[in-house]
MIVEXLUM-430394 format. One line per field, with one value per residue (C-alpha): residue number from 1; x, y negated, z. Coordinates in steps of 0.05 Angstrom, whole numbers, plus 5000, padded with zeros to 4 digits. Example, Ala and Ser with C-alpha at 12.3 -4.5 7.8 and 13.67 -1.06 7.14 Angstrom:
koltor: (1_2)
px: (5246_5273)
py: (5090_5021)
pz: (5156_5143)
//
This chain:
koltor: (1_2_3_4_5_6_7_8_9_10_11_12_13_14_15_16_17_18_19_20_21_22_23_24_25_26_27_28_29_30_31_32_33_34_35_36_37_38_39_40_41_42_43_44_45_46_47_48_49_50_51_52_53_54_55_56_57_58_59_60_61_62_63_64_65_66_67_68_69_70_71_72_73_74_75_76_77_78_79_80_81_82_83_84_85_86_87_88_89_90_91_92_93_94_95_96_97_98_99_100_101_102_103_104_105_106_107_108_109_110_111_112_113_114_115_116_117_118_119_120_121_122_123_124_125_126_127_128_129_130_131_132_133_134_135_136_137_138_139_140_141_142_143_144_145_146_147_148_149_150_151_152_153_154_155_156_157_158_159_160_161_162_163_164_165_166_167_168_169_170_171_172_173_174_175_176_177_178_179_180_181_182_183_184_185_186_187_188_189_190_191_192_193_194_195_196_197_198_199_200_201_202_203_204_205_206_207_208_209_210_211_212_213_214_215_216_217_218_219_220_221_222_223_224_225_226_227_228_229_230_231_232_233_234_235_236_237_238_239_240_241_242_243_244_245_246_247_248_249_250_251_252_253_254_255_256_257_258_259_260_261_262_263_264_265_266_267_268_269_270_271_272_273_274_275_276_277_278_279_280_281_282_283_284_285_286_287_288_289_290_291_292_293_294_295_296_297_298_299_300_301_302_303_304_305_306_307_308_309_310_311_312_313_314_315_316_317_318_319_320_321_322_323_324_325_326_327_328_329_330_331_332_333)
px: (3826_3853_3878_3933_3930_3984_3979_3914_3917_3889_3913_3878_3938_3921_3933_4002_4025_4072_4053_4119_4093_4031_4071_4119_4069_4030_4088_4103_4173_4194_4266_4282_4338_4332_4251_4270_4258_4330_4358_4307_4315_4244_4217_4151_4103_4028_3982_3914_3902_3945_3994_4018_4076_4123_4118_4161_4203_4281_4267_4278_4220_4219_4209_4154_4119_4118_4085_4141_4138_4173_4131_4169_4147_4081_4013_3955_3896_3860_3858_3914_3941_4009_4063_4136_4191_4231_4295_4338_4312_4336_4407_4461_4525_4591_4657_4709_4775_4816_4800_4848_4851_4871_4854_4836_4759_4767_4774_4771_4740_4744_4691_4689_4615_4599_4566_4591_4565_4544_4549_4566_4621_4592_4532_4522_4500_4466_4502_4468_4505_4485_4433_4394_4419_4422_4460_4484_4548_4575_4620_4688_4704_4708_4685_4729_4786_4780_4757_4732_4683_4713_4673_4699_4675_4676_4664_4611_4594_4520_4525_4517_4540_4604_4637_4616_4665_4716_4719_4695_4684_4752_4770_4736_4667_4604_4549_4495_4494_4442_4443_4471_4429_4435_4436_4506_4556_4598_4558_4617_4575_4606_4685_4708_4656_4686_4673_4675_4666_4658_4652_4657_4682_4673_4630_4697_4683_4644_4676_4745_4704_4667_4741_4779_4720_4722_4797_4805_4744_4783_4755_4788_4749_4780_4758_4766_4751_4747_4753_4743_4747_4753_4823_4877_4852_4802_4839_4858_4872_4910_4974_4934_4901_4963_4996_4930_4941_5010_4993_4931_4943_4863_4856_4860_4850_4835_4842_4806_4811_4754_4781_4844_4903_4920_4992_5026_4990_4921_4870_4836_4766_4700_4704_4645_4667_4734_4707_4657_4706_4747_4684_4642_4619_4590_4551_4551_4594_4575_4569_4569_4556_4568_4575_4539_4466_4459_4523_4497_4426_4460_4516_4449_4430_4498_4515_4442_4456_4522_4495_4503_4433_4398_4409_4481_4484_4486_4481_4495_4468_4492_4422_4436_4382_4405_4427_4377_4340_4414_4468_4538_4589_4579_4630_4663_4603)
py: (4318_4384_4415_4455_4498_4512_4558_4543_4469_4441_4367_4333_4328_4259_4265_4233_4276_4338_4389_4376_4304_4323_4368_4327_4269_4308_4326_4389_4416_4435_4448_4402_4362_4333_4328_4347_4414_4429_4451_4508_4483_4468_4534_4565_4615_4616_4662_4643_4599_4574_4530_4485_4527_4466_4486_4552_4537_4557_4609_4678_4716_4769_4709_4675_4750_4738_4672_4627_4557_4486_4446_4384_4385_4417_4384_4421_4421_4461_4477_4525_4563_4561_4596_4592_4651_4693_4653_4723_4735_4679_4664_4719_4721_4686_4687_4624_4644_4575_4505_4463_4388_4344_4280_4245_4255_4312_4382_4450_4509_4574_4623_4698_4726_4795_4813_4795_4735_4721_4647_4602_4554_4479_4508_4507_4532_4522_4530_4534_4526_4582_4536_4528_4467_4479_4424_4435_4439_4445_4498_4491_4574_4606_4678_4713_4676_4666_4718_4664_4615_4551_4482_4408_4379_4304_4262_4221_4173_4193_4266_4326_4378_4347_4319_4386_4421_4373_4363_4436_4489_4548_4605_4661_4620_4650_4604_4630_4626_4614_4611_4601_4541_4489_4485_4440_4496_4508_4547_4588_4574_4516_4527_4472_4416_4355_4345_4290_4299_4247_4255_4211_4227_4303_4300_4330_4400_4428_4392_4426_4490_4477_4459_4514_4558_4531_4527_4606_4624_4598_4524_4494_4427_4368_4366_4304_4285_4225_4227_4165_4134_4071_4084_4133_4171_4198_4224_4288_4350_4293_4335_4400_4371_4335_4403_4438_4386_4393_4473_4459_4408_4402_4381_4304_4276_4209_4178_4116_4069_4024_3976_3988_3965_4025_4060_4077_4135_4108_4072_4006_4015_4058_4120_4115_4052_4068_4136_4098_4045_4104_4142_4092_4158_4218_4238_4317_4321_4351_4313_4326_4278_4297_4250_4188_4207_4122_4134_4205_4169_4110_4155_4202_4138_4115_4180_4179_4111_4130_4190_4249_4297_4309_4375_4369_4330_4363_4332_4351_4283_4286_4276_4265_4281_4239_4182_4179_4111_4080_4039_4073_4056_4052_4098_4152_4196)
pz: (2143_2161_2229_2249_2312_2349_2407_2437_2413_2362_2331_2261_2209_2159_2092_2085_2146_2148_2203_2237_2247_2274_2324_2343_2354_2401_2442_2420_2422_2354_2332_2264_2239_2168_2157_2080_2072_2064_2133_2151_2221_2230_2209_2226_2216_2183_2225_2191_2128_2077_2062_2002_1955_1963_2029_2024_1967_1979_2028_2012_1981_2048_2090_2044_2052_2125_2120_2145_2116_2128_2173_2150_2078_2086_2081_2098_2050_2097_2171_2187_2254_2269_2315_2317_2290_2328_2318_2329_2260_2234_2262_2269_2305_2291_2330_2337_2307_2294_2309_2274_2297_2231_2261_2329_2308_2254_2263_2217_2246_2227_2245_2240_2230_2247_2187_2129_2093_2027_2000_1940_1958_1981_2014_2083_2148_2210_2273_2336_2404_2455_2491_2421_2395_2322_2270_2197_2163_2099_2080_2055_2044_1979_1995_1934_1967_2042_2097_2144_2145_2143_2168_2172_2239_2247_2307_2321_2376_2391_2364_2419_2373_2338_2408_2436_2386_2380_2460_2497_2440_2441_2409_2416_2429_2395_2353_2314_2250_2193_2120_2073_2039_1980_1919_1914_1885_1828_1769_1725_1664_1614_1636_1590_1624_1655_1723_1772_1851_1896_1978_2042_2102_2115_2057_2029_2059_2005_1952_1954_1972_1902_1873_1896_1869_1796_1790_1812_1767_1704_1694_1638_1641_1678_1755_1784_1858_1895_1964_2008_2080_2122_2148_2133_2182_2150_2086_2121_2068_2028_2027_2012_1959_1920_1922_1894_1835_1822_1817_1766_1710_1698_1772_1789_1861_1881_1958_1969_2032_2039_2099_2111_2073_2028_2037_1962_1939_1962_1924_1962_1951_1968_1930_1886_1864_1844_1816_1765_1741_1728_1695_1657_1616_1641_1578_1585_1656_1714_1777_1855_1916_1979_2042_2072_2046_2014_1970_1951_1932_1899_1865_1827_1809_1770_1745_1707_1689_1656_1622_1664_1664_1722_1712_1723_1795_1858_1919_1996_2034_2106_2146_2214_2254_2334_2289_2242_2268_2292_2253_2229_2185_2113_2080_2130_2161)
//
């Protein structure tokens, strides 16, 4: 059994735990949100030992050479001391430019950041409020095309951050900003692939960032995305996206309406669904999931199943940190 000091404290990690569990257990106040090694939320910083290299994978090589880690995915072999970063280092500034409401619970922001930003569209950021709370969101910008940041911000009935925006947040606001991070992007490599993209809810963010990004960088492949919701409601961009298909003849878009009935135009099902009917095959296409984190899981599953690579699916599961232990809807988060 090893043990992790933090501070002047010192707490026995078990073998099956992550440091952030032992911290977190002992009533230590940590900053985290999706316990997966993917947000960077949770970061820290080794001051004596060593630490597992799964530990630091993702994070940039000058940060590595500092000794930060990810507490959430790290399991000491070894005792280890421990401290927390300077999160100024981590986070820079970002101005509010535009928040446009689409829906009663969905809104677009546009943010402004001071330095300019370098990303891949569909990754995302973390955006932390001025009193430190920090939550991510996924990207729908495509930096050759747009100059601002642009995130899709839906509501949701035990989330600080999301009512915060949609209710109190105004132009000309400032959030910190950190990133970017994933690995779900378009790769221009392959231009004549077929490609299928499926999203819930605002899982459709970085999916029209990723098509927007392939269709201006020449794609010749079909791109076909499947977007779907509970209730009309949540098909915002609908308009937006018919018109990006009538412009591009290789692009093919697909609402789906889950509960409701579904208006002409509008398919009546969950979007996975109707997506593989549609796309029995997949030998040799590429694949992203983005949305409700059990459809992302299940839809790896089904694309393997019908032939797609590994390789070739990206994912963007929306972890929710606040509602992680609690109930929600099946097909719109």
């Amino acid at each position: 059994m090893a043990n992790v000091q933090y501070y002047n404290r010192v707490f026995p990690c078990g073998e099956d735990q992550t440091v952030l569990d032992v911290l977190i257990e002992n009533g230590q106040d940590i900053p985290y949100s999706c316990k997966m090694g993917v947000c960077v939320t949770c970061i820290m910083q080794l001051i004596e030992g060593g630490v597992p290299q799964q530990s630091q994978v993702g994070l940039r090589s000058s940060l590595v050479a500092k000794g930060h880690f990810l507490p959430c995915v790290c399991r000491p072999t070894s005792d280890i001391q421990v401290g927390v970063i300077d999160q100024q280092d981590m986070f820079g500034p970002a101005a509010v430019a535009e928040i446009e409401h689409l829906s009663p619970d969905i809104c677009r922001v546009f943010l402004e950041p001071t330095t300019p930003l370098y990303y891949r569209a569909g990754q995302f950021l973390n955006l932390r409020r001025e009193d430190g709370l920090v939550r991510s969101y996924s990207l729908a910008s495509v930096p050759n095309l747009d100059d601002r940041l642009e995130f899709h911000i839906k509501r949701l009935a035990r989330s600080e951050m999301s009512n915060w925006i949609l209710d109190e947040m105004r132009p000309g606001d400032h959030l910190g900003i950190q990133g970017p991070l994933g690995n779900c992007f378009y790769d221009p490599g392959r231009a004549d692939q077929e490609m299928l993209l499926i999203g819930n809810g605002t899982g459709l963010a970085p999916l029209i960032g990723i098509v927007r990004d392939a269709l201006a960088s020449g794609h010749t492949g079909s791109i076909n995305l499947f977007h779907g919701s509970r209730t009309r409601d949540g098909l915002y961009l609908a308009d937006e996206l018919r018109a990006l298909q009538a412009a591009h003849g290789n692009f093919h878009y697909t609402p789906c309406i889950s509960q409701d009935e579904a208006p002409a135009g509008f398919r009546h099902g969950r979007a996975d669904d109707m997506a593989f009917f549609e796309q029995p095959e997949l030998t040799g296409w590429r694949v992203f999931l983005c949305g409700f984190p059990p459809m992302v899981y299940s839809g790896q599953n089904r694309s393997i199943e019908a032939g797609a690579e590994v390789s070739d699916i990206y994912t963007d599961p929306y972890e929710l940190k606040d509602l992680r232990s609690k109930s929600r809807p099946n097909d719109d988060e």
